[in-house]
Each structure stands twice: as C-alpha cells, then as structure tokens.
DOTI-456957 format. One record per residue (C-alpha): residue in one letter; x, y, z; residue number from 1. Coordinates in Angstrom, 3 decimals. Each point is the difference from the previous one (the first is absolute). Layout:
+-------+----------+----------+----------+------+
! vokol !        X !        Y !        Z ! gulo !
+-------+----------+----------+----------+------+
!     a !        X !        Y !        Z !  NUM !
...
+-------+----------+----------+----------+------+
END
This chain:
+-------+----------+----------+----------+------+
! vokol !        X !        Y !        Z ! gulo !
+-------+----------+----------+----------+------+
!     x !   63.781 !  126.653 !  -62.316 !    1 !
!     x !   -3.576 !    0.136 !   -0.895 !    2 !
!     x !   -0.671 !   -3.501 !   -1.916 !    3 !
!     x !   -0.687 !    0.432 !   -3.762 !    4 !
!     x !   -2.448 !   -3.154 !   -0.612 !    5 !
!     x !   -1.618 !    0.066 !    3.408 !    6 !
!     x !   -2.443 !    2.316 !    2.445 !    7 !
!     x !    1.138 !   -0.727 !    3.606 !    8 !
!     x !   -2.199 !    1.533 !    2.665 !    9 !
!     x !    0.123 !   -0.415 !    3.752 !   10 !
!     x !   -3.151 !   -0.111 !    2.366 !   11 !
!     x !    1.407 !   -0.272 !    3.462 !   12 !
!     x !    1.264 !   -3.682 !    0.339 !   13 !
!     x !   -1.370 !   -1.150 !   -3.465 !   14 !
!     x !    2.111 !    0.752 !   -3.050 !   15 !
!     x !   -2.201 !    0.053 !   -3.295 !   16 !
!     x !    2.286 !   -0.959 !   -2.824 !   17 !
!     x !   -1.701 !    0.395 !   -3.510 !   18 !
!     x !    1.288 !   -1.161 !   -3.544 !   19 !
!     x !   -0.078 !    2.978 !   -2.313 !   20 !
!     x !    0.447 !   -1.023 !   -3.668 !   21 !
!     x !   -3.875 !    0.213 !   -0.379 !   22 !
!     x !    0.611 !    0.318 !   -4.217 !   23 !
!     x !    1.940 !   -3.176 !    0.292 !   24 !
!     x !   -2.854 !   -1.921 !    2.456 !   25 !
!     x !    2.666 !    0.379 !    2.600 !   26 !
!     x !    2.398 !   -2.214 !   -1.843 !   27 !
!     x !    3.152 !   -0.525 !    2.169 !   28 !
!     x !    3.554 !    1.233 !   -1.216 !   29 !
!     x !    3.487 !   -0.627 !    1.564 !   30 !
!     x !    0.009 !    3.373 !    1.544 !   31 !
!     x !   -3.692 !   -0.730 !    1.350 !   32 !
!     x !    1.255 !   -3.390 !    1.203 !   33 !
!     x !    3.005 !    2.655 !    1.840 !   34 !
!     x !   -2.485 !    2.547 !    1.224 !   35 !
!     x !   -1.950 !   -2.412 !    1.843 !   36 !
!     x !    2.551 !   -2.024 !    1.783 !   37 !
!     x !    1.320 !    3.603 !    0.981 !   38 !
!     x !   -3.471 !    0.672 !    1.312 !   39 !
!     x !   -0.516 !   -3.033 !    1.899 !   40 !
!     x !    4.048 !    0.369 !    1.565 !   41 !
!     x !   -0.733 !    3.385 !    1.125 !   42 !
!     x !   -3.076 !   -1.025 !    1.245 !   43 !
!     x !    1.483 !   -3.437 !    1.741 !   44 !
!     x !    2.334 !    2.970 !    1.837 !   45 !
!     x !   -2.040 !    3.078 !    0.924 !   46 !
!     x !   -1.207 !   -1.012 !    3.337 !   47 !
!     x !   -3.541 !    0.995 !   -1.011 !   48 !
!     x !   -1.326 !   -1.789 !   -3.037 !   49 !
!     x !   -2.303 !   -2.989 !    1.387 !   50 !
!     x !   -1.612 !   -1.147 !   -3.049 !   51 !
!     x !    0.873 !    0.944 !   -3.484 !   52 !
!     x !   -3.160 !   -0.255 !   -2.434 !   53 !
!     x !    0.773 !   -0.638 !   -3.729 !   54 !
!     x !   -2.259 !    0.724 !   -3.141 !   55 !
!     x !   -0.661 !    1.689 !   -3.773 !   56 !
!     x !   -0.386 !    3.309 !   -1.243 !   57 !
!     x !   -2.383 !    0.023 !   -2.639 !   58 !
!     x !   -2.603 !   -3.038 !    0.745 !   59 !
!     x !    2.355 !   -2.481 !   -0.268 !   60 !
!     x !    2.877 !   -1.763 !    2.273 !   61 !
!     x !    3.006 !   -1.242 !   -2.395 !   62 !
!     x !   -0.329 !   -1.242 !   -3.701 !   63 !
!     x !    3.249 !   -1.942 !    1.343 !   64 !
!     x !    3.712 !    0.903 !   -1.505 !   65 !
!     x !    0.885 !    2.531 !   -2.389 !   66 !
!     x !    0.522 !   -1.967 !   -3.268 !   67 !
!     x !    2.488 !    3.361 !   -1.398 !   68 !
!     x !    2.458 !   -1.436 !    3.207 !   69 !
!     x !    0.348 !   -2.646 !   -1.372 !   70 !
!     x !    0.651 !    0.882 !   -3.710 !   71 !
!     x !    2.788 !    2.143 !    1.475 !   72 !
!     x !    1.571 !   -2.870 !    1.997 !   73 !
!     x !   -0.291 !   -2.210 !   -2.938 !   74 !
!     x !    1.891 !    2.663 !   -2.284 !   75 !
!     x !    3.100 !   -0.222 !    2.622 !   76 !
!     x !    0.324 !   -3.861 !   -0.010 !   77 !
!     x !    2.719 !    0.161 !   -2.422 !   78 !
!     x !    2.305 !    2.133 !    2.252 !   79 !
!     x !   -2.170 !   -1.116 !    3.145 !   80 !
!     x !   -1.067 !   -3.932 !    0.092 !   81 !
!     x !   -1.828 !    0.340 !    3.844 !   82 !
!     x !   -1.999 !    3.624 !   -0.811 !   83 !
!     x !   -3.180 !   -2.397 !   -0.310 !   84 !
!     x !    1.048 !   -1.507 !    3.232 !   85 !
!     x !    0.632 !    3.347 !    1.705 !   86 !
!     x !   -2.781 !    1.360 !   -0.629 !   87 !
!     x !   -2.159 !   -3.099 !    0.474 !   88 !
!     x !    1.631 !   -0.274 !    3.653 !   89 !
!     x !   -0.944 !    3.920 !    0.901 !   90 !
!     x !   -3.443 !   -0.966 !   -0.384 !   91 !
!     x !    0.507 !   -3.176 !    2.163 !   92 !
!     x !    1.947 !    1.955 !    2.844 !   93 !
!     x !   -3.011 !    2.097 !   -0.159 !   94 !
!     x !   -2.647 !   -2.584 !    0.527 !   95 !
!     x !    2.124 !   -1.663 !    2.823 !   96 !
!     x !    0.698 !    3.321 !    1.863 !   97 !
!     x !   -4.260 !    0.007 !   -0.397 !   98 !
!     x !   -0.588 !   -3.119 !    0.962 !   99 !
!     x !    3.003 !   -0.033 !    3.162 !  100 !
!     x !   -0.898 !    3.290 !    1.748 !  101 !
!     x !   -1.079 !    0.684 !    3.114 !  102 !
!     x !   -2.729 !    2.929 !   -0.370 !  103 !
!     x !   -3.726 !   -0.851 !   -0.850 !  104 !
!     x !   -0.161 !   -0.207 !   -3.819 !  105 !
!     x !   -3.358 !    0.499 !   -1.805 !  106 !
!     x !   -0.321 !    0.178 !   -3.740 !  107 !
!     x !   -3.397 !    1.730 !   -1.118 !  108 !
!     x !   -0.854 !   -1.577 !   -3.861 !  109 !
!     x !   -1.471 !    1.434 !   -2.874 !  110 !
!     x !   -0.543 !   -0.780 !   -3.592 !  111 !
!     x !    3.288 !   -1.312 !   -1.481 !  112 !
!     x !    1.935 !   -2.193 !    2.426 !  113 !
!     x !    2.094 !   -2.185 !   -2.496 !  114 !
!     x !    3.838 !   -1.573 !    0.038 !  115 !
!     x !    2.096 !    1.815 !    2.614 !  116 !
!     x !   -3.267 !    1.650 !    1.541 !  117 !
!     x !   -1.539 !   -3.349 !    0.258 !  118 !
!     x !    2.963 !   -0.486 !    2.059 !  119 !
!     x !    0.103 !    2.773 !    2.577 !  120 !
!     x !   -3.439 !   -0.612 !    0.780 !  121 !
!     x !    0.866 !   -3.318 !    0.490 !  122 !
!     x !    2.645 !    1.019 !    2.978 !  123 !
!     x !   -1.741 !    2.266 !    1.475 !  124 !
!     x !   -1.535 !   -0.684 !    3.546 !  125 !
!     x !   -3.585 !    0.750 !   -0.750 !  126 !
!     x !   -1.224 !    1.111 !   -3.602 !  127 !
!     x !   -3.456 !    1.629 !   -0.592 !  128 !
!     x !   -1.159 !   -0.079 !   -3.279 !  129 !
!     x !   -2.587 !    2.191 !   -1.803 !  130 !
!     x !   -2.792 !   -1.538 !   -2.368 !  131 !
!     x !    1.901 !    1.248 !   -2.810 !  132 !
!     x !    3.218 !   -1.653 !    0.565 !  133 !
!     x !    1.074 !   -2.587 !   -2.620 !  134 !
!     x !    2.903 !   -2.587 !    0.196 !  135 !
!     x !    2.248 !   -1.197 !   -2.488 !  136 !
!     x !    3.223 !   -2.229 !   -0.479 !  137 !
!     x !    0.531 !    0.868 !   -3.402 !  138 !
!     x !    3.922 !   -0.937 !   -0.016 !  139 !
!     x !   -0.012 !   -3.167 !   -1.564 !  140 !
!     x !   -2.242 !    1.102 !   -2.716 !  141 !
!     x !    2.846 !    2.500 !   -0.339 !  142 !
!     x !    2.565 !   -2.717 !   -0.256 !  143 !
!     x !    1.430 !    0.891 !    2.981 !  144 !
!     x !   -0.326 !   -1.466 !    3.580 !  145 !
!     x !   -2.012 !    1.214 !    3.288 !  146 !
!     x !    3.571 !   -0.250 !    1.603 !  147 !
!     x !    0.430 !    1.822 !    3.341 !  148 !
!     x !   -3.690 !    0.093 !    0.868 !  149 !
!     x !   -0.028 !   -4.092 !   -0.483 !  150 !
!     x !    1.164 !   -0.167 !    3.774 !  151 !
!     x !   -3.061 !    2.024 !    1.037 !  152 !
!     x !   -2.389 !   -1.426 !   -2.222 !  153 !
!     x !    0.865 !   -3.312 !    1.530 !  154 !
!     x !   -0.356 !    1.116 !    3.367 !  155 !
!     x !   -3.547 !    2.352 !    0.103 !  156 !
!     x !   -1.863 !   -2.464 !   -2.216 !  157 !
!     x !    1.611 !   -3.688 !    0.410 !  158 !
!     x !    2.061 !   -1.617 !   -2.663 !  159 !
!     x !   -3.019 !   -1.211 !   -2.193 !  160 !
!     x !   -1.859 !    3.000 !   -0.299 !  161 !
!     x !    2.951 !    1.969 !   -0.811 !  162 !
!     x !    1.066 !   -2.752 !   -3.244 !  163 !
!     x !   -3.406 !    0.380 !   -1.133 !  164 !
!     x !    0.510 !    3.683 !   -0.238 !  165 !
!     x !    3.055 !    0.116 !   -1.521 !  166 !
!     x !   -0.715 !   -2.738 !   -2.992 !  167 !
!     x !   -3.553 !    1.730 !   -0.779 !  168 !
!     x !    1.620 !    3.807 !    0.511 !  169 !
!     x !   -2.129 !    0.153 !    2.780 !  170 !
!     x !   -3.133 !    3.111 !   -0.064 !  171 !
!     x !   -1.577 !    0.384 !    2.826 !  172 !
!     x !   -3.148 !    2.576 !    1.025 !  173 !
!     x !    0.334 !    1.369 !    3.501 !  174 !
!     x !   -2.850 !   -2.945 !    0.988 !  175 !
!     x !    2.010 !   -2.622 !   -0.953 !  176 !
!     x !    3.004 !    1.047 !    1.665 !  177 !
!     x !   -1.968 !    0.131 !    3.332 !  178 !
!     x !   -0.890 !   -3.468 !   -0.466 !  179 !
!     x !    3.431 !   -0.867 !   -0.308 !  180 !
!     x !    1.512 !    1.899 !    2.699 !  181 !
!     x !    1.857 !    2.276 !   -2.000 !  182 !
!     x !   -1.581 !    2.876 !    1.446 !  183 !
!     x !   -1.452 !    0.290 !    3.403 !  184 !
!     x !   -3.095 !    2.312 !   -0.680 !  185 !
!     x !   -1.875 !    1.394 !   -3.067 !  186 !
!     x !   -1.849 !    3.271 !    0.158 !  187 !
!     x !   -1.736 !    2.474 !   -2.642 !  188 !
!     x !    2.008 !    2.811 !   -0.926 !  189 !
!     x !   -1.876 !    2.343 !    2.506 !  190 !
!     x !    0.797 !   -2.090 !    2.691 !  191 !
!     x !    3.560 !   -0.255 !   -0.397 !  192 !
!     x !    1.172 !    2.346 !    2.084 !  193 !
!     x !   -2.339 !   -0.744 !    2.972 !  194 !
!     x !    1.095 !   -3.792 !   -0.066 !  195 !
!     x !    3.797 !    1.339 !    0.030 !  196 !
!     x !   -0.461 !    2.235 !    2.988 !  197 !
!     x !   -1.543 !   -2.962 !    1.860 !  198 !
!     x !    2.827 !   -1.914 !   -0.461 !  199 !
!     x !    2.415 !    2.637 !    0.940 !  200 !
!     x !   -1.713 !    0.473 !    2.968 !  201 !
!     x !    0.286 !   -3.258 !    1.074 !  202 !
!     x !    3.638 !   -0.595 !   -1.176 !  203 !
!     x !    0.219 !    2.801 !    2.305 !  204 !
!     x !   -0.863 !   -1.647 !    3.063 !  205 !
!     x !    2.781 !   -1.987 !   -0.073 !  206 !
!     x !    3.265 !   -0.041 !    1.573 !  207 !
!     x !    2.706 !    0.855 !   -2.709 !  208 !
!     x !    2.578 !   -1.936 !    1.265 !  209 !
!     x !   -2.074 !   -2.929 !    0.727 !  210 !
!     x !   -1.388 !    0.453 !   -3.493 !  211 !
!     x !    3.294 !   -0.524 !   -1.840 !  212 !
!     x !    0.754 !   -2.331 !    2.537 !  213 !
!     x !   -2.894 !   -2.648 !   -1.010 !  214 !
!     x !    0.527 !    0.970 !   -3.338 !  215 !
!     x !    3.351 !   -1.455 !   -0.139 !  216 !
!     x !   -0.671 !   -2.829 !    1.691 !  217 !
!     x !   -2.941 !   -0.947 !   -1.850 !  218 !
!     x !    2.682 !    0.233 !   -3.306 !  219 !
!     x !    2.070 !   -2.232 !    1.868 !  220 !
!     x !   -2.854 !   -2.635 !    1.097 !  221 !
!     x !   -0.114 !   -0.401 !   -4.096 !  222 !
!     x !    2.545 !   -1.532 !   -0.051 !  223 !
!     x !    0.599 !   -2.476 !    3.210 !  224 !
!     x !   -2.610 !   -2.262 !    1.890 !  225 !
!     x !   -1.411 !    1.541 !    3.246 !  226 !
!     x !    2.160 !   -2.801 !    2.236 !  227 !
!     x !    2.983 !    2.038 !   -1.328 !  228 !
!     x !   -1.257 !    3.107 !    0.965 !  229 !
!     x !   -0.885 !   -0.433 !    3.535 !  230 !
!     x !    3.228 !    1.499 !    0.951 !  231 !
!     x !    0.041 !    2.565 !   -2.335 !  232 !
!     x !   -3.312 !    1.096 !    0.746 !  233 !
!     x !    0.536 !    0.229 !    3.861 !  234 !
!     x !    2.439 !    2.357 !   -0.375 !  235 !
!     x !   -1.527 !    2.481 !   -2.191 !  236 !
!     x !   -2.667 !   -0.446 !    2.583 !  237 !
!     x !    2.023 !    0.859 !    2.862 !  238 !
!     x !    1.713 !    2.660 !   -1.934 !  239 !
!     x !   -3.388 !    1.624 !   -0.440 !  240 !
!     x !   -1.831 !   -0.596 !    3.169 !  241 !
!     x !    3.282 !    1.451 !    1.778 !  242 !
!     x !    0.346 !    3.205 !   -2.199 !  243 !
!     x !   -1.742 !    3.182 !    0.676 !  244 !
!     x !   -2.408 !   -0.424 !   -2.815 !  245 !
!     x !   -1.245 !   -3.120 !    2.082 !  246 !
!     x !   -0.048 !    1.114 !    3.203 !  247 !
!     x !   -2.070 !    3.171 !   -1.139 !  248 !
!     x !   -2.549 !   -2.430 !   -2.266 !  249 !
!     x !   -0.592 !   -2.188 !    2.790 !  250 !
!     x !   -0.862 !    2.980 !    2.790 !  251 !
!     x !   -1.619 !    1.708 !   -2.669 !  252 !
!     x !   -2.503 !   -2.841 !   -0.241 !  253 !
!     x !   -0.134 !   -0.478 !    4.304 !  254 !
!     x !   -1.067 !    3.578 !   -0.091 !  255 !
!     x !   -2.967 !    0.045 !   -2.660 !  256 !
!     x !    2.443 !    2.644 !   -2.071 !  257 !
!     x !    1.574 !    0.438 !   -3.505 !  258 !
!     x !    3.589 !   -0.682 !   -0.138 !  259 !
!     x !    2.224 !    2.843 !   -0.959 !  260 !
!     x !    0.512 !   -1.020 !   -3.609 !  261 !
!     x !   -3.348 !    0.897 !   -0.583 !  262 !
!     x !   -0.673 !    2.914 !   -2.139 !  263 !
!     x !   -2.556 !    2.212 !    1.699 !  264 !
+-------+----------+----------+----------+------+
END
C-alpha cells in the first residue's frame, strides 16, 4: 500500500524516503513511526536498496512526535495503563531498527529538527544539514522526557554534551551542531543536493556486504575493549576476504578497475 504520511522514491540502489506532514513540520505519528520501519524492512529485503536517504517535505526535517498521539494514548489509560508505553516503544523500535541496519543511512536536515527528529538524525550514519536547520530538545520543557532518543544522544555527542542539552532544552543552529559532531557537513540550501550526491557516490563505492559488515562491528566495538575483539574481528575478516564480494574488490583494485557494485 502506498504510505499515507510518507513519499518513498527509488533511484537505482538509493531509496529516498521523505516525511510528508509538511502542515505539521513533519511531526511524527504512530502510523508515521509504522510507515517508516515498513520502509526501511522492505528496503533491508529487496536485494537492491544500498543506501536509504531520509529528509522533510516542506523545509523542515521533524518537529519531533505528534503531541495529538499522545492525548489519545493518555485518554485510554483508564482501560489501557501501558498505551503511553506502547506507543513510546514504537518510536524506540524505530530508532533502533535506524540505528542497527545494515544499508548506508543518510539523513539530509532542514529547519525544524526537534524531539524524535533530533533523534533520527542522531542514528543515522552520516547527516548533512542545511544552514537553515535548527535543533531542539524541547521535552523537558514539556514535562516530559527525551526517552528513547537518550541512548543516541549519549552515544553521537558524549554523555556531557548530551546533559547539557537536555537540562537547558537544548537549540542548536546548524553551526553549532557541526561543532559538536551532530552533523557531519553544513551546506546552503542550494548546495544541498550536490553535497548529497557526493556522498552517495561515494557510499557507492563500497562493498555492500562489507559495508554492513563494519557497520556492525563497529556497534559491537562500543561496547567491548579491542583485546576482546581480536577474535571476533578475524573472523568477520576472513568471512569477507573469502566471499565473492572480496575476492572481486581485491582483483578489482590489481587491475586498475571499478568493482562491480559500482553504479556506472
């Protein structure tokens, strides 16, 4: 079925997935939360999709969750006590199913990025942001908590960057964020699109396999000291430099050529 709050577009092995409530600043609802963890599953499954590139209709990225979702969770309490936890959790499931796949995952930002949005960009792999873009934590002066995207906060900016933002309801211009990391690159509006085909093209030259390979690894080397890894590591080596993918890479480069993932 065609999705309701989202424009989905394929370009060869790039999948351009844009958030379409532009009279709402993008804000995310449950069945936005739904369309794009279908989008990114049939994506994960196709055989094709490479990279999946995420962004705004409108001028901006995500004014962060739909506040109505909540209002209608909060009128079910009485006959549901966990609908605030259900539908909390959707939105987490989403950002780990982000943050844990295995395609290329670029997040192009503009104007609002606040709460939830904030977090996507946060998970994705490499996030470009225009000069417009402005971010927000707004949830505790909400009352409410930056729950699920406290993991990711934590992890793209360190632990003391992140508390700062939270306590002060963090604003940042798209400068700013640079500085800290949050985004990779910042570009005037013109340039946008230029900056994202560069870094298509270069996602491009890699090996998809080996891409989701390091990927996953890298999540893993979070977590343990490199002495544990060794191991580990050696056999998603092996793995790779056995499999097709790294036998053609490797006589690709012998013989001055592109490999055969390479888009022409």
């Amino acid at each position: 079925m065609k999705p309701e709050t989202l424009i989905v577009r394929a370009a060869g092995p790039v999948l351009h997935v844009t958030l379409n409530r532009p009279e709402l600043r993008n804000a995310m609802s449950l069945a936005m939360v739904i369309e794009l963890r279908e989008a990114l599953a049939a994506a994960e499954s196709d055989g094709q999709t490479r990279a999946l590139v995420l962004r705004g209709s409108g001028g901006h990225f995500c004014a962060g969750a739909d506040l109505k979702d909540m209002a209608g969770a909060r009128a079910r309490l009485a006959d549901d006590p966990d609908a605030l936890v259900r539908v909390n959790a959707a939105f987490g499931e989403l950002c780990v199913a982000f943050a844990d796949t295995g395609l290329a995952t670029v997040a192009v930002l503009e104007g609002a990025v606040m709460g939830g949005g904030f977090g996507l960009a946060c998970v994705a792999d490499v996030a470009i942001a225009g000069t417009s873009a402005v971010f927000r934590l707004p949830e505790t002066s909400l009352g409410i908590v930056p729950a699920q995207i406290a993991p990711f906060l934590v992890e793209r900016l360190g632990y003391s960057e992140a508390r700062r933002l939270a306590v002060t309801g963090g604003r940042l211009d798209a400068q700013a964020a640079l500085d800290l990391r949050l985004v990779h690159q910042v570009h005037a509006a013109g340039a946008l699109e230029g900056a994202l085909d560069k870094v298509l093209g270069e996602i491009l030259l890699c090996a998809p396999d080996a891409l989701a390979a390091t990927k996953a690894l890298m999540a893993r080397a979070r977590l343990h000291s490199p002495g544990s890894l060794v191991q580990h590591a050696a056999e998603v080596f092996a793995r790779a430099a056995s499999s097709a993918e790294g036998l053609e890479g490797t006589t690709a480069f012998l013989q001055k050529r592109r490999a055969n993932w390479v888009p022409n």
